[in-house]
C-alpha positions in Angstrom: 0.0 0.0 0.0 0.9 3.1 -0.1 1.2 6.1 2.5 0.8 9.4 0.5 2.1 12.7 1.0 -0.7 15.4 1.7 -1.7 16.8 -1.2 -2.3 20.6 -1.7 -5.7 20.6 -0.2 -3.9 20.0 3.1 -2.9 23.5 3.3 -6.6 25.1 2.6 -8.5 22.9 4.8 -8.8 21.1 8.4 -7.8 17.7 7.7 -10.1 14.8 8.3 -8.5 11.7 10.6 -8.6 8.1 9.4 -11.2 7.5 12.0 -13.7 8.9 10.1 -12.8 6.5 7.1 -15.6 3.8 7.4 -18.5 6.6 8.3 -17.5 8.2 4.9 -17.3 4.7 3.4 -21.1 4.2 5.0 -22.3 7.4 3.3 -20.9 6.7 -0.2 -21.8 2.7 0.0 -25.9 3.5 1.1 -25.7 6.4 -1.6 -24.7 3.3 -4.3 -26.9 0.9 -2.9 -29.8 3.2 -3.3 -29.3 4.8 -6.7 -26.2 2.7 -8.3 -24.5 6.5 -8.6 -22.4 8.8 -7.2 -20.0 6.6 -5.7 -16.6 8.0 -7.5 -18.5 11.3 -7.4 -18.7 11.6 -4.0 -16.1 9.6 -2.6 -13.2 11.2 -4.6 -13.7 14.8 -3.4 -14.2 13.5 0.0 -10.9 11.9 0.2 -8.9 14.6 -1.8 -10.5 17.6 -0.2 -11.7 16.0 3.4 -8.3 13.3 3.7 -6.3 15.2 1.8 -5.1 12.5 -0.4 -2.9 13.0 -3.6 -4.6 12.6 -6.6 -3.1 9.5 -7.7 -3.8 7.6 -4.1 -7.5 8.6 -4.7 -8.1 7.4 -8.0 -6.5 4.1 -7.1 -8.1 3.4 -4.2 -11.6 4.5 -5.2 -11.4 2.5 -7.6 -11.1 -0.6 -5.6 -13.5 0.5 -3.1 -15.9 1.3 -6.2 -15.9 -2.4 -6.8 -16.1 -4.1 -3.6 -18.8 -1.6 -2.8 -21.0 -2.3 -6.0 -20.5 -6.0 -5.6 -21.8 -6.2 -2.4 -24.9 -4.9 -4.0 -25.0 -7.1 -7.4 -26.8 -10.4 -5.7 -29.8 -8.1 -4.7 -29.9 -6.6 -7.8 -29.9 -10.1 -9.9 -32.5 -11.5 -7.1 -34.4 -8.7 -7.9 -34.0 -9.1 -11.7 -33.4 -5.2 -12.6 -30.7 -6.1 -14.6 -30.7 -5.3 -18.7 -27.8 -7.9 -19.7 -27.6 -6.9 -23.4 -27.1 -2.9 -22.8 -24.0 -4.2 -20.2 -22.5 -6.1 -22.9 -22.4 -3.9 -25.1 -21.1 -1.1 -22.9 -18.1 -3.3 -21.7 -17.6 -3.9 -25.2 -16.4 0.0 -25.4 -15.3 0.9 -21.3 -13.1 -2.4 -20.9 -10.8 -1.8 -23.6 -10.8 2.1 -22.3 -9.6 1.1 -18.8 -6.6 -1.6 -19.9 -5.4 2.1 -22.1 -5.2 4.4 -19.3 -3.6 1.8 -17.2 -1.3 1.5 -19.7 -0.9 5.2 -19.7 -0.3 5.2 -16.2 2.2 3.0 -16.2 4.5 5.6 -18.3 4.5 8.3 -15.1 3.4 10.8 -17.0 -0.9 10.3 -16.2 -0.1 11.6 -12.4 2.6 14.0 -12.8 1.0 17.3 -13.1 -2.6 16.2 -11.3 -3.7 19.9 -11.4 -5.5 19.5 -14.7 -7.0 15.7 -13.7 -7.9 17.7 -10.8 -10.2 20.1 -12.8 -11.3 17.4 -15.3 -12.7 15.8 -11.8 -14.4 18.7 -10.8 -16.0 18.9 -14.2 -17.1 15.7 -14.0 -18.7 15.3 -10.6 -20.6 19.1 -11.6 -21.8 17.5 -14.4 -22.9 14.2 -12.7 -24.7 16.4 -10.4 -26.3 18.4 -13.5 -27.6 14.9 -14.8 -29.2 13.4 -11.6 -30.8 16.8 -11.5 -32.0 16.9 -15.2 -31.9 13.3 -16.0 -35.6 13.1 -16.1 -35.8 15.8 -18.6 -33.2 14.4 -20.8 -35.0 10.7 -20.9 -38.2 12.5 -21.4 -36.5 14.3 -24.7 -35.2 11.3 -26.2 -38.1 9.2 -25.5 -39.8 11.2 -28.5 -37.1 11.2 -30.8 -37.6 7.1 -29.9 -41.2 7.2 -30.9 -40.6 9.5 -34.1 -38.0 7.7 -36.0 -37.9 4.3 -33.9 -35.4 2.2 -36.7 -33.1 4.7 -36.8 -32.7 4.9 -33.4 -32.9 1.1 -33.0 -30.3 0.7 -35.6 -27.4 2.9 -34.2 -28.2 2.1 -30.4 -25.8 -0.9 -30.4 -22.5 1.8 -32.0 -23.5 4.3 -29.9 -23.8 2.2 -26.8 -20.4 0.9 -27.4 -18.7 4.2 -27.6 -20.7 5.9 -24.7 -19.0 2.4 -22.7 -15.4 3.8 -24.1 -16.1 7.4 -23.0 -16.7 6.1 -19.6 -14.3 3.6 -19.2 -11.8 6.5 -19.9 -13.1 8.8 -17.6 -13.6 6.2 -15.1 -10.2 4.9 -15.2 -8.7 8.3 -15.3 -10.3 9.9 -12.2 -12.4 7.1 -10.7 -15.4 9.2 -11.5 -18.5 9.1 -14.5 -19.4 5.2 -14.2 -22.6 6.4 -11.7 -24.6 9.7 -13.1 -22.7 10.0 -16.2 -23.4 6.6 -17.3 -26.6 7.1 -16.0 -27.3 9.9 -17.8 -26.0 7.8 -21.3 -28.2 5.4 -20.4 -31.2 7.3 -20.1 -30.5 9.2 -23.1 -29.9 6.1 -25.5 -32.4 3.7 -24.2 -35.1 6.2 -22.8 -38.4 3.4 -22.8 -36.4 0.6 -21.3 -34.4 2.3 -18.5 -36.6 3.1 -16.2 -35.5 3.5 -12.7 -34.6 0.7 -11.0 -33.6 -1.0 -14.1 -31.3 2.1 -14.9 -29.7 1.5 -10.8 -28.9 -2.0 -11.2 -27.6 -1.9 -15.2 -25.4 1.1 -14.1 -24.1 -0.3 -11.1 -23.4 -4.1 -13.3 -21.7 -2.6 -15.9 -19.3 -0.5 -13.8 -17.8 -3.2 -11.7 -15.2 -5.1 -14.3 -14.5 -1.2 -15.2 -13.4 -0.1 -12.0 -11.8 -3.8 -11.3 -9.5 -3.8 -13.6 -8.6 -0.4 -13.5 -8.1 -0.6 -9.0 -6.2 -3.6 -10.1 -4.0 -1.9 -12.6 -3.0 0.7 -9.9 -2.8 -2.1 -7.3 0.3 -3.3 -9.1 1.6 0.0 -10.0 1.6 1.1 -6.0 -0.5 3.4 -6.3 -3.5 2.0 -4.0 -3.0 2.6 0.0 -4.9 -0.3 1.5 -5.3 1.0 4.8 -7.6 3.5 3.7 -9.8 1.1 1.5 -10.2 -1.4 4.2 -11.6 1.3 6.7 -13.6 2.6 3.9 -15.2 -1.0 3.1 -15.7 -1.3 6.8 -18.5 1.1 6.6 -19.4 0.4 3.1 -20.5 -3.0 2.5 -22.8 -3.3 5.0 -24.5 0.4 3.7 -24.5 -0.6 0.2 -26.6 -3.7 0.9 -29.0 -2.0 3.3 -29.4 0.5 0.4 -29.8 -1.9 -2.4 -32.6 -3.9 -0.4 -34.3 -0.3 -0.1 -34.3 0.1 -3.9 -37.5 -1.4 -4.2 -39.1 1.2 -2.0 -37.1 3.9 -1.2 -38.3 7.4 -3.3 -35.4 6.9 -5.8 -36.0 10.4 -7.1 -36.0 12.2 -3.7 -32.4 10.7 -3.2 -30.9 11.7 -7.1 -32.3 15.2 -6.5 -30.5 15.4 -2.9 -27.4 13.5 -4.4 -27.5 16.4 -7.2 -27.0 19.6 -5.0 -24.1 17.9 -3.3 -22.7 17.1 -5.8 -23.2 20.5 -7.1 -21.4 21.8 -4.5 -18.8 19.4 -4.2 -17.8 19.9 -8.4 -17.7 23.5 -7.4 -15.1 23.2 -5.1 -13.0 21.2 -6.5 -12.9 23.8 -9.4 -12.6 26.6 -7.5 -9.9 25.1 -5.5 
């Protein structure tokens, strides 16, 4: 594992202990089991801004925690049969390949070197996951008519589309640990508006992003990047929230909790930008 230097959020900001570790981890994991989003988007600011965590610890650890977390929630999910196999296939047809290239990348030195920019791509990110769970609705809404108007054109360039909206986010993924919850959400919705409703879109967003961040956590793992102590405090509190949440999907007011999820994530996107 590996013990990081504080970043340059230290400076700004009261620092957080490790203590607190597995109560963030129960945050982030009954956010994922509730809405299969938000995980990287919230967990990655909290470590870099509340932990004060370099850049490159955060993206490798968050990744790992990503897919412990999201596993602990997949049997409930399959019990529950929510989730659409063929739109997962085809998106790890595009975000697999994605995530073996950055790691690849990585292994160079140069991905991590100057983080101020992955920094701000980050921010961006999480601001615009936050714009999606607020708007996401609208968007699905939008597309749903261009489904109805001209429904074998859009049936016949789903499957391309699908593929390359799986490569954006595998990229993104990989690269900040962030966009595999509201921005592939928010893909989702818009290419497959009459079949994704809600708790189909939790559970097929969710699937589809566990191999993604495996591979990639994995990939760090080996490069050094990934300090274990922090991931197992964070999974302390995790796994146990994550399946709570996911056995509340059925009931819980899934659109109450995106629209919460949204404003902090608003403001969490903002300060990471502003920083």
């Amino acid at each position: 594992s590996r013990d990081p230097e504080p970043s340059f959020y230290c400076t700004r900001i009261l620092m957080l202990s490790y203590e607190w570790l597995p109560i963030a981890g129960a945050l982030v994991g009954l956010v994922v089991g509730l809405t299969g989003v938000g995980g990287g988007a919230l967990m990655a600011p909290i470590l870099l801004v509340g932990f004060g965590l370099d850049l490159a610890t955060v993206v490798a650890t968050d990744l790992l925690f990503a897919t412990v977390t999201k596993l602990a929630v997949t049997r409930v999910h399959h019990k529950n049969q929510f989730i659409d196999w063929q739109v997962t296939k085809r998106l790890w047809l595009g975000s697999i390949p994605a995530t073996f290239f950055i790691v690849w990348l990585a292994q160079t030195g140069e991905l991590f070197a100057s983080p101020d920019w992955v920094v701000q791509l980050l921010g961006a990110l999480v601001l615009l996951s936050a714009v999606s769970l607020l708007f996401g609705d609208r968007i699905q809404a939008l597309q749903s008519a261009r489904r109805t108007e001209d429904p074998d054109r859009f049936l016949k360039i789903q499957p391309a589309l699908t593929i390359l909206a799986g490569g954006i986010v595998g990229t993104l993924v990989t690269l900040t640990s962030v966009g595999a919850g509201a921005l592939g959400a928010a893909l989702l919705r818009a290419l497959y508006p009459l079949r994704m409703q809600a708790k189909r879109l939790v559970a097929t967003d969710t699937i589809h992003a566990i191999p993604v961040s495996l591979f990639g956590g994995l990939g760090y793992l080996v490069l050094g990047l990934t300090n274990l102590n922090v991931l197992a405090l964070l999974l302390l509190g995790s796994v146990p929230a994550a399946i709570f949440g996911g056995k509340l999907v059925a009931i819980a007011p899934v659109y109450f909790t995106r629209t919460v999820l949204g404003f902090v994530l608003c403001l969490a996107g903002l300060k990471l930008l502003l920083s």
